[in-house]
C-alpha positions as CSV (number, residue, x, y, z in Angstrom):
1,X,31.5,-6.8,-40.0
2,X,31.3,-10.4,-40.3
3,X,34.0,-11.5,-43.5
4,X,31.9,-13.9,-44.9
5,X,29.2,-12.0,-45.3
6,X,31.7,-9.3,-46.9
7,X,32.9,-12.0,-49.1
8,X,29.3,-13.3,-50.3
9,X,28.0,-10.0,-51.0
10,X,31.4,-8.8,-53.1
11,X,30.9,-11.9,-55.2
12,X,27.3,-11.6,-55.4
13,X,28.3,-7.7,-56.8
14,X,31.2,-10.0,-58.9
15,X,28.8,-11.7,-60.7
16,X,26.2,-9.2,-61.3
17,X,28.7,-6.7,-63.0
18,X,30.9,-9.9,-64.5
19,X,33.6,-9.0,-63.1
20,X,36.5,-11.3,-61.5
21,X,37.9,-10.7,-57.8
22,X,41.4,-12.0,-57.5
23,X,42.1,-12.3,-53.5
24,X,44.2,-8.7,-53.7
25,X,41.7,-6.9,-54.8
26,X,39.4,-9.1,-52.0
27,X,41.9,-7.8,-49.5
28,X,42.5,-4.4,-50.1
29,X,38.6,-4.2,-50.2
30,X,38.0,-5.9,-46.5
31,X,40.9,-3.7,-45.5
32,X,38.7,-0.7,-46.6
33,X,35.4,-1.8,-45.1
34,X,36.0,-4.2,-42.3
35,X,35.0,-2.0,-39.6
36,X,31.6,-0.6,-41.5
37,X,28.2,-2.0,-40.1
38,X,27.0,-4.8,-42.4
39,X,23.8,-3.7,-43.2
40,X,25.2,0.2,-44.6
41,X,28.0,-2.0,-46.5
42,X,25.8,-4.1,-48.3
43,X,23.1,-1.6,-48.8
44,X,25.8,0.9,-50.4
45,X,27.5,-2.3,-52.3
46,X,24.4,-2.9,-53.9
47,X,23.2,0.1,-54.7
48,X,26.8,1.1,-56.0
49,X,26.7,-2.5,-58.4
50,X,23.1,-1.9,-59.7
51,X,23.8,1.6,-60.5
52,X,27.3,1.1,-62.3
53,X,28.1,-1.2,-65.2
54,X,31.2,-2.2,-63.8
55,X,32.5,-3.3,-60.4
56,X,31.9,-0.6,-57.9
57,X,35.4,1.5,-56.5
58,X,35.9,1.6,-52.8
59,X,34.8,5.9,-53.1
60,X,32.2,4.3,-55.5
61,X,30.8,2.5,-52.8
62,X,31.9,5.4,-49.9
63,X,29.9,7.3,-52.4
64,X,26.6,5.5,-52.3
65,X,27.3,5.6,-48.6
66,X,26.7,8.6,-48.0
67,X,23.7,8.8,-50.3
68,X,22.5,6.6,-47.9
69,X,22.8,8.8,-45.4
70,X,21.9,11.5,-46.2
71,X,18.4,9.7,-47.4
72,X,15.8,11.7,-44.6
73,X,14.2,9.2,-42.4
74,X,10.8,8.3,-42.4
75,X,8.0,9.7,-40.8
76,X,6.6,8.0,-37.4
77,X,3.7,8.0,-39.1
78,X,2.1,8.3,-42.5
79,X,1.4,11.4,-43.1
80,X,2.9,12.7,-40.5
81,X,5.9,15.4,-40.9
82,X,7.7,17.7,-38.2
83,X,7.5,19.8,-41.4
84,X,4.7,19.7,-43.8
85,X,6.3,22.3,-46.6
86,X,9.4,19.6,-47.6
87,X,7.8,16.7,-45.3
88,X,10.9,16.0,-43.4
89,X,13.5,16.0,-46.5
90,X,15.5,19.3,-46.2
91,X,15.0,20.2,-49.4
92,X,12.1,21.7,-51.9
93,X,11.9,21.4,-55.3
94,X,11.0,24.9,-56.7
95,X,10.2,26.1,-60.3
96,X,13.6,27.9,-61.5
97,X,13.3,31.8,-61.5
98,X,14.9,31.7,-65.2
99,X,11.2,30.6,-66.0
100,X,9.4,33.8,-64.6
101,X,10.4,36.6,-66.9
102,X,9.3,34.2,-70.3
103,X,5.9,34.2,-68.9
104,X,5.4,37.9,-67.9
105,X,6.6,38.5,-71.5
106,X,4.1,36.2,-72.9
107,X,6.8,34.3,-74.4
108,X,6.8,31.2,-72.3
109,X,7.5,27.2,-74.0
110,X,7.5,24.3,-71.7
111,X,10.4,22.5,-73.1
112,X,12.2,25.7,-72.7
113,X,11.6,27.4,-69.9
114,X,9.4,25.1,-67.3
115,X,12.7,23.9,-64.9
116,X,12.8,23.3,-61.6
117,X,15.8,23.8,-59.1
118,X,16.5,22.2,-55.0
119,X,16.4,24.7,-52.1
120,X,17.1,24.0,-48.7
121,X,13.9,24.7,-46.4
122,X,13.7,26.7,-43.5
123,X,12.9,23.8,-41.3
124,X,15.8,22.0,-39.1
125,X,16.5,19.6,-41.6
126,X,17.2,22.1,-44.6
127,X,19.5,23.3,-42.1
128,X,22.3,20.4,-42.9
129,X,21.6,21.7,-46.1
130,X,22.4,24.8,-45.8
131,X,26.0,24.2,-44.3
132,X,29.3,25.5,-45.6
133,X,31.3,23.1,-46.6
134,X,34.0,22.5,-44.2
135,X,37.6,22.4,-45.2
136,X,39.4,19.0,-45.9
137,X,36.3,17.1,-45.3
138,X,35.3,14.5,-47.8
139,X,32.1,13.7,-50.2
140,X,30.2,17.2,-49.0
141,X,27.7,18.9,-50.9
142,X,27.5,22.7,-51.8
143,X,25.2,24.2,-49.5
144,X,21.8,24.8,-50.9
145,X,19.9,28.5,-50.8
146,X,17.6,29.1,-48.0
147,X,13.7,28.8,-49.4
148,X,12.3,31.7,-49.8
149,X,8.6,31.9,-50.3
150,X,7.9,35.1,-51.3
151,X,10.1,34.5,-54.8
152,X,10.1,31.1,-55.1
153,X,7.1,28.7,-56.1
154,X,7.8,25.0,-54.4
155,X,6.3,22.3,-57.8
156,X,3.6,20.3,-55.8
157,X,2.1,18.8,-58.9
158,X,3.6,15.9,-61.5
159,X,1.0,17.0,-64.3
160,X,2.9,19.5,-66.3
161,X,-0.2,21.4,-67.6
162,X,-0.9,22.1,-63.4
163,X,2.7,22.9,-63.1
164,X,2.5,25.9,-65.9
165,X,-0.5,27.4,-64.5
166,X,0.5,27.4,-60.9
167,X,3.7,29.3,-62.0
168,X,1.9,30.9,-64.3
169,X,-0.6,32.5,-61.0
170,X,2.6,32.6,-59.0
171,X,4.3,35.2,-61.4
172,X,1.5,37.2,-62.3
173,X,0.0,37.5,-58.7
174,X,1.8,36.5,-56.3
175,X,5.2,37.2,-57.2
176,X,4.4,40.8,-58.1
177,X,2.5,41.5,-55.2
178,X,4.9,40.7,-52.9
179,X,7.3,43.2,-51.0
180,X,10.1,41.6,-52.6
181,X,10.4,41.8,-56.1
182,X,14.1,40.6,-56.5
183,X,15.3,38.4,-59.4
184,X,17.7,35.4,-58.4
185,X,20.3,32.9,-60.2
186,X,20.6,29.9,-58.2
């Protein structure tokens, strides 16, 4: 990394969170992230300042870092997915199973009970997702559970009245009529 450009971006991050860099602090920083790729540092930098009220830590901005990448990459095209269920993310958002008995008791409230919950997917990308975490290795995620689909109900609406009556079809048909009628906590 070029240190000028690490030293206009960590005053650029100075003077958005009013903070003051003495030339220890400076140093200790460049010592931290002289050998990271420009770009990732001052994407991460600036994602770290605008996020935080306050000068960003070094695992602050390692942090934001790997939020970075583990962002999915884009499509080649629009529209275009290897995997059309979690369109190349990993990950589905699913309505939470603690949802499903309140409405096959008729007792269901939306501010109560409509939640949803992450699952990996069953594609190659939920794969990374599904990993155990690996001893002594840094800034790793639990390991998501595998999508199932014949007890779980992936939201694919915003509107929440369309969100209560597809999980409202999902428990009362499709849910009960599948071969697999097991309850689970994520």
């Amino acid at each position: 990394m070029n240190e000028q450009i690490f030293k206009n971006e960590m005053a650029k991050a100075a003077v958005k969170t009013r903070c003051e860099l003495d030339p220890l602090t400076l140093a200790a920083y460049w010592e931290e992230f002289e050998n990271w790729d420009e770009a990732v540092f001052v994407q991460a930098l600036q994602l770290a300042s605008r996020e935080l009220n306050f000068f960003p830590t070094v695992s602050q901005i390692r942090q934001r870092r790997f939020a970075i990448d583990r962002q999915p990459s884009r499509p080649a095209a629009p529209g275009v997915y290897e995997c059309p269920q979690c369109r190349d993310r990993g990950y589905l958002e699913i309505y939470h199973p603690l949802g499903y008995q309140p409405i096959r008791d008729k007792t269901f409230a939306i501010s109560k009970h409509l939640r949803t919950v992450v699952v990996a997917c069953t594609c190659f990308k939920g794969e990374e997702m599904r990993k155990p975490i690996e001893p002594g290795k840094q800034n790793q995620c639990k390991p998501l559970i595998e999508f199932d689909s014949a007890v779980m109900k992936p939201v694919t609406t915003p509107i929440i009245s369309e969100q209560v009556e597809e999980l409202e079809n999902f428990v009362t048909n499709d849910w009960q009529s599948s071969s697999q009628r097991c309850e689970w906590i994520p």
